[in-house]
C-alpha positions in Angstrom: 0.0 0.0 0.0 1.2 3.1 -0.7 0.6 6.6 0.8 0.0 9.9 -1.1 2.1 12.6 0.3 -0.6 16.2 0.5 0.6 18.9 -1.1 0.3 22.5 0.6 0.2 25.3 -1.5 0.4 28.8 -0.1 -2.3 31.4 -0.7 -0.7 33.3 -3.5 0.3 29.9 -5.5 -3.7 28.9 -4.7 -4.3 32.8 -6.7 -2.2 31.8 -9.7 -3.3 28.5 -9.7 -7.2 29.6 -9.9 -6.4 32.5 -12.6 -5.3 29.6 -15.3 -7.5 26.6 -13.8 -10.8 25.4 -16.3 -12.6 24.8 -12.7 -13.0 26.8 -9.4 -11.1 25.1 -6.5 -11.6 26.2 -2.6 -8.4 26.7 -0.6 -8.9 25.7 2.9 -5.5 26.5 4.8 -2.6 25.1 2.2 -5.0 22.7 0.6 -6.5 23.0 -2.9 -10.0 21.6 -2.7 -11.8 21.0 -6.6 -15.6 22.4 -5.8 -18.3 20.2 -7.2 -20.1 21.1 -10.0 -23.7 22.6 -9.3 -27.5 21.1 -10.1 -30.4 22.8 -12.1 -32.3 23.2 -8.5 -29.1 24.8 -7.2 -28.8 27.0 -9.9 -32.2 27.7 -10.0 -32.7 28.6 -6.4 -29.3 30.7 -6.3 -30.4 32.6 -9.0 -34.0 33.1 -7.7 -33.0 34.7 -4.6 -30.1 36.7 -6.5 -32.4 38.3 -8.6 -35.0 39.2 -5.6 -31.9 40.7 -3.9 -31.0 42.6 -6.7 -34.3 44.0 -7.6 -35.0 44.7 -3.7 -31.8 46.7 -3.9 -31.6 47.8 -7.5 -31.4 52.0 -5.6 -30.2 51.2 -2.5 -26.9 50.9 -1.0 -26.0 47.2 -1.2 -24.2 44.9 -3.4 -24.9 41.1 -4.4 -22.7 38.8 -5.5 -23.1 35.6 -6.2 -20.6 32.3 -6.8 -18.1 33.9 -9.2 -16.8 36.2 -6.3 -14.0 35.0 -4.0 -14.4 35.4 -0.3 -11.4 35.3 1.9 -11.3 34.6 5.8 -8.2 35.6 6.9 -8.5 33.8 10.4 -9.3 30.8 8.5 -6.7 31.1 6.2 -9.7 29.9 3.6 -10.6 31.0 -0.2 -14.5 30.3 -0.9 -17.1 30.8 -3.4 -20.5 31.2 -1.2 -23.5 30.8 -3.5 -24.6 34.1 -2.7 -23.1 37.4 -0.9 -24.9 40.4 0.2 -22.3 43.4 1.1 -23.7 46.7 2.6 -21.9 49.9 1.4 -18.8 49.7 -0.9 -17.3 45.9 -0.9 -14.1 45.8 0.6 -11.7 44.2 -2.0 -8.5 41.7 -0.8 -5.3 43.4 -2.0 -6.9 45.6 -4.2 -8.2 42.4 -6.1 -11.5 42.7 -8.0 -12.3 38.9 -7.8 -11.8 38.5 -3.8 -14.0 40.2 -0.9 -13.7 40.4 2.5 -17.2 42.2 4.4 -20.0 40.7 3.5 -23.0 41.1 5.7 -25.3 37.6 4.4 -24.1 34.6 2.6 -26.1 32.2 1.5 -25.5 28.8 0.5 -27.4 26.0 -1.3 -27.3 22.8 0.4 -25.5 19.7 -2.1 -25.5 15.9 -0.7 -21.2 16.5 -0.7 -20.8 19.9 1.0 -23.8 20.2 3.3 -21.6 19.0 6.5 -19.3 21.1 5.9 -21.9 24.1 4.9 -23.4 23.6 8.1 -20.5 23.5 10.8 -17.1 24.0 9.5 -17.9 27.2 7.0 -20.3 28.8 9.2 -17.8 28.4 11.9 -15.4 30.1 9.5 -17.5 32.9 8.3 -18.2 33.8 12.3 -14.7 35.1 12.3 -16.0 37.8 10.0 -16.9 40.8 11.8 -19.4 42.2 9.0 -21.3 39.1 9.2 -24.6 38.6 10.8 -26.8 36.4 8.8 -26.7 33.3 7.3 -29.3 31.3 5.2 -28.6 27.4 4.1 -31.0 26.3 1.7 -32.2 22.6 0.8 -32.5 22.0 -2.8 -34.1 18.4 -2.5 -37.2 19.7 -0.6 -38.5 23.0 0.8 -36.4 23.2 4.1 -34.4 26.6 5.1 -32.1 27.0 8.0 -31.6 31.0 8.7 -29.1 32.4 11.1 -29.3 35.4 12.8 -26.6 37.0 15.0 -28.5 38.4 17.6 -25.2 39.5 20.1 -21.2 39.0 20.1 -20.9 34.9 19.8 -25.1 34.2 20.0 -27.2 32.9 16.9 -30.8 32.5 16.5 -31.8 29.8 14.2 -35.1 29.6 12.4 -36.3 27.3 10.6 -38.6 27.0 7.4 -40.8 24.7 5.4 -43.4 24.4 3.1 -46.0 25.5 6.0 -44.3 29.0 6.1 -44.7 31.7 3.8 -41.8 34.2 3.9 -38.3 34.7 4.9 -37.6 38.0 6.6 -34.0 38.8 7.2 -32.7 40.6 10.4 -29.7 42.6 9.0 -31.2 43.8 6.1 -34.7 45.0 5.0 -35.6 42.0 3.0 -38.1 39.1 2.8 -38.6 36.4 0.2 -42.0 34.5 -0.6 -40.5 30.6 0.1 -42.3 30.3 -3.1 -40.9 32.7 -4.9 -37.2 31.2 -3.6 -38.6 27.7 -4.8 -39.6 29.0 -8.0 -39.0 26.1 -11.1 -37.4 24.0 -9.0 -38.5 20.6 -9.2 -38.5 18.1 -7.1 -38.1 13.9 -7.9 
């Protein structure tokens, strides 16, 4: 039996490796992690509640990004793509780098069968460490079932939960609610 030996990369080898790679990789502190390619109901729901943002904010001071932008948690020492930012104000930029923030308020992320673990408890974990953020929002993509996170003090969460018996998400660090259907919108279920 043989053993692979890992290979740590630092973060600025991670940055030239992603501006020449065909696929977006994660870097979780010296490791290169490939990210898993996305369904039509994650899409579908990503780009739902993108668009809601967006329109909710179209005049207003807020930015939303969704998973093309880099995030970086310094703390961490991790590079991720969350499915979906929201930054109030001006977005802070890493280094002066137009791909890679570092204040958002809300991230959102679609729940997959490979990274919902790690969605749940390791990455939330990680994104408490940012001191802009204050809410967080996992979303199934298999059945109508939310998870939202509020911060409601230094170190305390709320958590509420949703289902197909509720009919809106409110938010607690923004002025924004979504209609759950209007977040399921075209997405089927098997």
């Amino acid at each position: 039996m043989q053993i692979t030996e890992k290979q740590y990369y630092t973060p600025e080898e991670y940055l030239a490796f992603e501006e020449k790679a065909d696929i977006k990789s994660e870097y979780i502190n010296g490791e290169i992690i490939p990210m898993a390619g996305g369904s039509v109901n994650h899409n579908q729901i990503a780009l739902n509640l993108s668009t809601e943002l967006n329109f909710a904010f179209k005049k207003q001071d807020y930015c939303i990004y969704i998973s093309d932008v880099r995030l970086w948690i310094e703390s961490k020492c991790i590079y991720t793509y969350p499915d979906v930012m929201v930054i109030v104000g001006d977005a802070e930029f890493l280094n002066n780098r137009s791909d890679t923030v570092i204040n958002p308020k809300v991230i959102i992320e679609v729940l997959s069968e490979s990274t919902q673990g790690y969605d749940r408890e390791g990455k939330f974990k990680a994104y408490r460490t940012i001191s802009t953020f204050e809410e967080y929002l996992l979303i199934e993509q298999t059945s109508v079932n939310i998870e939202h996170y509020s911060k409601t003090a230094n170190k305390r969460w709320s958590l509420q939960e949703y289902d197909e018996e509720d009919n809106n998400i409110i938010f607690t660090s923004i002025p924004f609610e979504i209609a759950i259907l209007d977040l399921y919108n075209k997405v089927k279920f098997k």
